[in-house]
VMD Tcl script that builds the backbone (N, CA, C; Angstrom):
set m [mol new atoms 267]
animate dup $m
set s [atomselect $m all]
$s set {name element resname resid chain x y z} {
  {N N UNK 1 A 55.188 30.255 58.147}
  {CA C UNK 1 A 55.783 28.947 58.287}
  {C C UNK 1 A 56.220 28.770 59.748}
  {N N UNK 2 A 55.943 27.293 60.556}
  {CA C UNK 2 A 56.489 27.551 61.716}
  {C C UNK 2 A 57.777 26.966 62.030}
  {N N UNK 3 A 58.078 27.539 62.654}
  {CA C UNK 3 A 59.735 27.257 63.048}
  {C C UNK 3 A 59.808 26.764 64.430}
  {N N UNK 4 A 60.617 25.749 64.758}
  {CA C UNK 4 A 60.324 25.715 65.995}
  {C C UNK 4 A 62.542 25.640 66.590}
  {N N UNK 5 A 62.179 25.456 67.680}
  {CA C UNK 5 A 63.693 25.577 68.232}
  {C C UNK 5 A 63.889 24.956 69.299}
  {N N UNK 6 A 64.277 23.867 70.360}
  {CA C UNK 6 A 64.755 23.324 71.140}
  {C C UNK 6 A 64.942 24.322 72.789}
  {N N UNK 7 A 64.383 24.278 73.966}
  {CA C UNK 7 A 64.881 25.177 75.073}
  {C C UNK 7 A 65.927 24.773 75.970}
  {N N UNK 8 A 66.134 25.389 76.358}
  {CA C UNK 8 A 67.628 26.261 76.420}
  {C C UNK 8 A 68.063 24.959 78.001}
  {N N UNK 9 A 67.174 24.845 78.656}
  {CA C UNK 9 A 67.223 23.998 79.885}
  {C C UNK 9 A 67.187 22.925 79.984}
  {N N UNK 10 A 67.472 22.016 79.366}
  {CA C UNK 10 A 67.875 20.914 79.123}
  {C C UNK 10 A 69.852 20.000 79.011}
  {N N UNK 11 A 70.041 19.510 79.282}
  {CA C UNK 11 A 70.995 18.788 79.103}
  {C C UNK 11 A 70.818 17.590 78.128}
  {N N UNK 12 A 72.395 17.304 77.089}
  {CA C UNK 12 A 71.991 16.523 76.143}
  {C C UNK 12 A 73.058 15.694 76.455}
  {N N UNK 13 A 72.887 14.515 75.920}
  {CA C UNK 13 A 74.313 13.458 76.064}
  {C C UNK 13 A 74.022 13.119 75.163}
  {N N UNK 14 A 75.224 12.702 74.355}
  {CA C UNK 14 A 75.263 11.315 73.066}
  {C C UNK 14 A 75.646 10.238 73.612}
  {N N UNK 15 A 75.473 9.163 73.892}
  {CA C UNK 15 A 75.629 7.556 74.179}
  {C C UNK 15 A 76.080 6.882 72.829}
  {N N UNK 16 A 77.039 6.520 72.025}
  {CA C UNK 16 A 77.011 6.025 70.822}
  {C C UNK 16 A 75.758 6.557 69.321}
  {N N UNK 17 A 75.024 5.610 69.675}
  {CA C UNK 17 A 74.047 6.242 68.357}
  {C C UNK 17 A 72.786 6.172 69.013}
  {N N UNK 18 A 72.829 7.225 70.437}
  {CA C UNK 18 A 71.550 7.074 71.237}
  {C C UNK 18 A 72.060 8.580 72.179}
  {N N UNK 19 A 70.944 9.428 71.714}
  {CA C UNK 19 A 71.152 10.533 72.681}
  {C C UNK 19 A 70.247 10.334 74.043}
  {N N UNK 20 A 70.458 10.965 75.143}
  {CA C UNK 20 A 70.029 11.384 76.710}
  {C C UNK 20 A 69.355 13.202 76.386}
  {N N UNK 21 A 68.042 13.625 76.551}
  {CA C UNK 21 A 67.799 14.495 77.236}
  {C C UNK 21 A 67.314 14.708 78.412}
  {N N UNK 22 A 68.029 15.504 79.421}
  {CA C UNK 22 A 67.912 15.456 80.674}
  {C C UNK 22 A 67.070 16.885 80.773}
  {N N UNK 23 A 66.114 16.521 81.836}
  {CA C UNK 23 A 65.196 17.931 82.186}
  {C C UNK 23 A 65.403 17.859 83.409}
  {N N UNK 24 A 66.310 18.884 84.161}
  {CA C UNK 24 A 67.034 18.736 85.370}
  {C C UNK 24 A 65.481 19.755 86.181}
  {N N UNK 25 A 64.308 20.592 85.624}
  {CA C UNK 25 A 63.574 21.511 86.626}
  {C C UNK 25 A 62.511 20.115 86.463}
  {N N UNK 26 A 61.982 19.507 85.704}
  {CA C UNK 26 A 60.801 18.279 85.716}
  {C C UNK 26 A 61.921 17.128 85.983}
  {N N UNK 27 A 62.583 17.141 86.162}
  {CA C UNK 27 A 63.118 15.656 86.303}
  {C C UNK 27 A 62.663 14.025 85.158}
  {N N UNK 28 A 62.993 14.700 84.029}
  {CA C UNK 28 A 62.118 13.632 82.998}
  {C C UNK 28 A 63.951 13.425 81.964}
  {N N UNK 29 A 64.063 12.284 81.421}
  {CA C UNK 29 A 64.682 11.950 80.755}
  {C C UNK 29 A 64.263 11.426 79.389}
  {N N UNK 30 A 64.430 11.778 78.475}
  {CA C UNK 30 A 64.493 11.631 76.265}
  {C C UNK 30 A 64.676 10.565 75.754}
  {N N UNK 31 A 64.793 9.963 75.552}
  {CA C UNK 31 A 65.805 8.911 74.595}
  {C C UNK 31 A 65.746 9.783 73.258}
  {N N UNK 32 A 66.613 9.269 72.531}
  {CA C UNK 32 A 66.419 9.872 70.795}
  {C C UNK 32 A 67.613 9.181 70.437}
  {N N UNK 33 A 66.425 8.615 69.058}
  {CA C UNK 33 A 67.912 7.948 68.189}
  {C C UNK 33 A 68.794 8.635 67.601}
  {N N UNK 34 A 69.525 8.295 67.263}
  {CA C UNK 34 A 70.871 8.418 65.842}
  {C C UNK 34 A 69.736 10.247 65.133}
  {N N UNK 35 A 69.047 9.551 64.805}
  {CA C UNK 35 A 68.192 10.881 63.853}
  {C C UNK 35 A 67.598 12.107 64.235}
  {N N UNK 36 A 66.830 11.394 65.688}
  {CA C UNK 36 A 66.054 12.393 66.498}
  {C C UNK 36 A 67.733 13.223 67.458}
  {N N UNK 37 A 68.496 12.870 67.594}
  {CA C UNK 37 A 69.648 13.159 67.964}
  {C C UNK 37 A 70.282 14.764 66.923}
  {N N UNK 38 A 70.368 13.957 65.822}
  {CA C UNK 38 A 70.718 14.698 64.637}
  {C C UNK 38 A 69.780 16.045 64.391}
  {N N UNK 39 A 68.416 15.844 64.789}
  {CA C UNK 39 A 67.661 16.974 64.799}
  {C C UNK 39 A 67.687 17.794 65.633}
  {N N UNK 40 A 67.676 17.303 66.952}
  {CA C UNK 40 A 67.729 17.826 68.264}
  {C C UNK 40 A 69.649 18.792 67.798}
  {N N UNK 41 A 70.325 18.577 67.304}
  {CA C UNK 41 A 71.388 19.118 67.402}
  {C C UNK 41 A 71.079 20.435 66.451}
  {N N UNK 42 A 70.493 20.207 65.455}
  {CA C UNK 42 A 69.704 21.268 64.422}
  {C C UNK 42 A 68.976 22.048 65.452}
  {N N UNK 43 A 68.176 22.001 66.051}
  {CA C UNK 43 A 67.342 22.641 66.885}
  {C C UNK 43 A 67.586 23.860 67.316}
  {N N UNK 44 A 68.852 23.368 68.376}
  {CA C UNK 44 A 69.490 24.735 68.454}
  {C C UNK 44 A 69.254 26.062 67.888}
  {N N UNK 45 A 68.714 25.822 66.908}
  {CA C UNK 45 A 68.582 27.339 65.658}
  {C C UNK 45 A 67.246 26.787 65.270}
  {N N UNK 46 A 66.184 27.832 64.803}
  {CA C UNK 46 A 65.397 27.461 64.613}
  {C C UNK 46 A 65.340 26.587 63.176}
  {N N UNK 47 A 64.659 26.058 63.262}
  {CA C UNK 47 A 63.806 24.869 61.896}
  {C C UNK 47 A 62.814 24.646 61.744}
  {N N UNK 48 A 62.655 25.250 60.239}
  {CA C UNK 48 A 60.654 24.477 59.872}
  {C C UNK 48 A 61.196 22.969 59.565}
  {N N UNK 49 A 59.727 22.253 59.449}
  {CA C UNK 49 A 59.893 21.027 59.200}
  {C C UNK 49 A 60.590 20.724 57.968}
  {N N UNK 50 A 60.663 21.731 57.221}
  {CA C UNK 50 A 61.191 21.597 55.663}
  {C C UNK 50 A 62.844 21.810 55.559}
  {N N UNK 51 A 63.336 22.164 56.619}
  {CA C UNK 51 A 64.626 22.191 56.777}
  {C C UNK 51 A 64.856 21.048 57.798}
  {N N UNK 52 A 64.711 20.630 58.416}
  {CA C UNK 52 A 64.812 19.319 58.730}
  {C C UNK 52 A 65.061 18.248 58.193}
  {N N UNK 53 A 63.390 17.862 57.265}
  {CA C UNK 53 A 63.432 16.915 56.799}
  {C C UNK 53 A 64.681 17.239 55.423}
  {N N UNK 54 A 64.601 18.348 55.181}
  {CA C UNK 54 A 65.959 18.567 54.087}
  {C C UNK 54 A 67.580 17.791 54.102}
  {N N UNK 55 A 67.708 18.276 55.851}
  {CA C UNK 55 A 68.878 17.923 56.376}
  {C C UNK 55 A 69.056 16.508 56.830}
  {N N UNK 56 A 67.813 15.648 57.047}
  {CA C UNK 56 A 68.110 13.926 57.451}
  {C C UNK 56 A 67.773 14.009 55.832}
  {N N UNK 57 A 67.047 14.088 54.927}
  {CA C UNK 57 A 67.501 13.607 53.671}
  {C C UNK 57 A 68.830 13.247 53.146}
  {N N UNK 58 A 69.696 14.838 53.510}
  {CA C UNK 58 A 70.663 14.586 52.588}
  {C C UNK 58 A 71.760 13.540 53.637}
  {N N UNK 59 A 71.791 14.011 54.670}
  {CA C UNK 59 A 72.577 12.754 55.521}
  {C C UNK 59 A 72.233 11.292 55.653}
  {N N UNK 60 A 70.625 11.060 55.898}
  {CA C UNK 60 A 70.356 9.818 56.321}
  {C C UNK 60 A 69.882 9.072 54.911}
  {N N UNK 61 A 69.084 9.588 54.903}
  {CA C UNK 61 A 68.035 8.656 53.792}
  {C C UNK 61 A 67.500 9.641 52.190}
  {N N UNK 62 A 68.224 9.995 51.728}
  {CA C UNK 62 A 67.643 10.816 50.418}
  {C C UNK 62 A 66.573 9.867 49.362}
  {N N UNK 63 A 65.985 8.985 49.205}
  {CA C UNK 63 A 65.381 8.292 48.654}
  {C C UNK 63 A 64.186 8.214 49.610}
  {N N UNK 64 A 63.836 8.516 50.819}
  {CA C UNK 64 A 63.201 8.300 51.462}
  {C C UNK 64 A 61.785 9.465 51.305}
  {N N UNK 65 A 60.448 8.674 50.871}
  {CA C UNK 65 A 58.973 9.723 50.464}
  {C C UNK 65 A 58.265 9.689 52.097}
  {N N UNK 66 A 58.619 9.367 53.255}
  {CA C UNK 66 A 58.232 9.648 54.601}
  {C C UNK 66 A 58.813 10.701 55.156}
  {N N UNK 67 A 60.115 11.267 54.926}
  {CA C UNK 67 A 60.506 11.619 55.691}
  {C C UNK 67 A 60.062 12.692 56.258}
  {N N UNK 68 A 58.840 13.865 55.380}
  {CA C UNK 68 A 58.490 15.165 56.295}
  {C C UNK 68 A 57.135 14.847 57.060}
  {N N UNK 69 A 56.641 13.606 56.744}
  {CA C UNK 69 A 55.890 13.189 57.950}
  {C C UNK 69 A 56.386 12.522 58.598}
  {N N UNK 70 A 57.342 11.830 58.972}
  {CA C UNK 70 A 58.321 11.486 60.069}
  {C C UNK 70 A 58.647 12.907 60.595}
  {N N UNK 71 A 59.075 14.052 60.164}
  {CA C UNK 71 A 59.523 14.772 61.018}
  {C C UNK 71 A 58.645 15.433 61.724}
  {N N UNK 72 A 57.370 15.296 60.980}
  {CA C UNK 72 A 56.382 16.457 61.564}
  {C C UNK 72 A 55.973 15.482 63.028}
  {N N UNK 73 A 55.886 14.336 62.883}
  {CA C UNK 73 A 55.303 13.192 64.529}
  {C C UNK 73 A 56.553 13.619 65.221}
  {N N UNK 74 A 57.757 13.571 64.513}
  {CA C UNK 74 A 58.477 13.951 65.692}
  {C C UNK 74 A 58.473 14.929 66.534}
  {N N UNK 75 A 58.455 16.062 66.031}
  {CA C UNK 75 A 58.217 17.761 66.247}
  {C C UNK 75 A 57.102 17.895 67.028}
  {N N UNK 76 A 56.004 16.809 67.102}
  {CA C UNK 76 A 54.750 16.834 67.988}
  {C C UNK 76 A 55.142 16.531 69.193}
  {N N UNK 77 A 56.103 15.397 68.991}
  {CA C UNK 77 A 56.409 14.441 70.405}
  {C C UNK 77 A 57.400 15.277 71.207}
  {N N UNK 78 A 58.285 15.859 70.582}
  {CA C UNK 78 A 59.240 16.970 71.581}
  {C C UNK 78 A 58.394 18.106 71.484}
  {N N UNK 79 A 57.033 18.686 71.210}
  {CA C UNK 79 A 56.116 19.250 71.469}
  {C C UNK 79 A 55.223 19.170 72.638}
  {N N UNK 80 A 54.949 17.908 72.763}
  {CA C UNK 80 A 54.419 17.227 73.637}
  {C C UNK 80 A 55.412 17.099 75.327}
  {N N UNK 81 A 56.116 16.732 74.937}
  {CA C UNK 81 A 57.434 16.466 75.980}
  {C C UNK 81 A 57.620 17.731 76.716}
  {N N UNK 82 A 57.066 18.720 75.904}
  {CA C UNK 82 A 57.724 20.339 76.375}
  {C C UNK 82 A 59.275 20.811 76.053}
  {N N UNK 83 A 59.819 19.681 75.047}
  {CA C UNK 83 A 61.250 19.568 74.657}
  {C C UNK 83 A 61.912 21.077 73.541}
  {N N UNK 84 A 60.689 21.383 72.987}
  {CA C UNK 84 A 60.770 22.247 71.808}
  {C C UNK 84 A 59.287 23.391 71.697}
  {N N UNK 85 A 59.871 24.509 71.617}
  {CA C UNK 85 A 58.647 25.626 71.396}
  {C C UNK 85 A 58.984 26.140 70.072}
  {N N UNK 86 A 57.456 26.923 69.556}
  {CA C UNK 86 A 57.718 27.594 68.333}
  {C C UNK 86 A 58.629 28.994 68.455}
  {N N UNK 87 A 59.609 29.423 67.252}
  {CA C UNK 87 A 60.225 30.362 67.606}
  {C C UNK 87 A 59.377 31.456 67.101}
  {N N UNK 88 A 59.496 32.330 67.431}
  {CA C UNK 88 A 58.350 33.642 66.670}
  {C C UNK 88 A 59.532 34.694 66.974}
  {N N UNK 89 A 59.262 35.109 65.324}
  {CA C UNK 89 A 60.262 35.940 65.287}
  {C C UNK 89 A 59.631 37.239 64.342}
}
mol reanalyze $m
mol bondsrecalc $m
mol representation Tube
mol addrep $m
């Protein structure tokens, strides 16, 4: 199962219900909502997508049949970003 985890070099801000990631060595800035916020704080420790989408279930939306493909596009895009690597453990 893959797990992935958030790196370590980054700076985060919360703005109300709008986080800031700052990449102070690329000089690139995040946006992330309210949710992607909420994950990004999960991150910290590793998470498969199944604990994720577990954890905005029970907070955000529990009725919701998108949510582990919502998490998995997300997990691509801070993939993509270079925001998040897999943890291998």
């Amino acid at each position: 199962m893959n797990q992935y985890v958030h790196k370590n070099n980054y700076e985060a801000t919360q703005l109300e219900d709008e986080w800031i990631i700052l990449n102070t060595v690329d000089y690139t800035v995040t946006r992330l909502n309210e949710t992607g916020g909420f994950c990004w704080t999960l991150l910290s420790e590793a998470q498969s997508v199944e604990s994720l989408s577990d954890a905005i279930q029970q907070k955000f939306c529990p009725d919701s049949d998108t949510v582990k493909a919502d998490v998995e596009a997300f997990l691509a895009n801070l993939m993509e970003c270079g925001l998040i690597h897999h943890d291998i453990r």
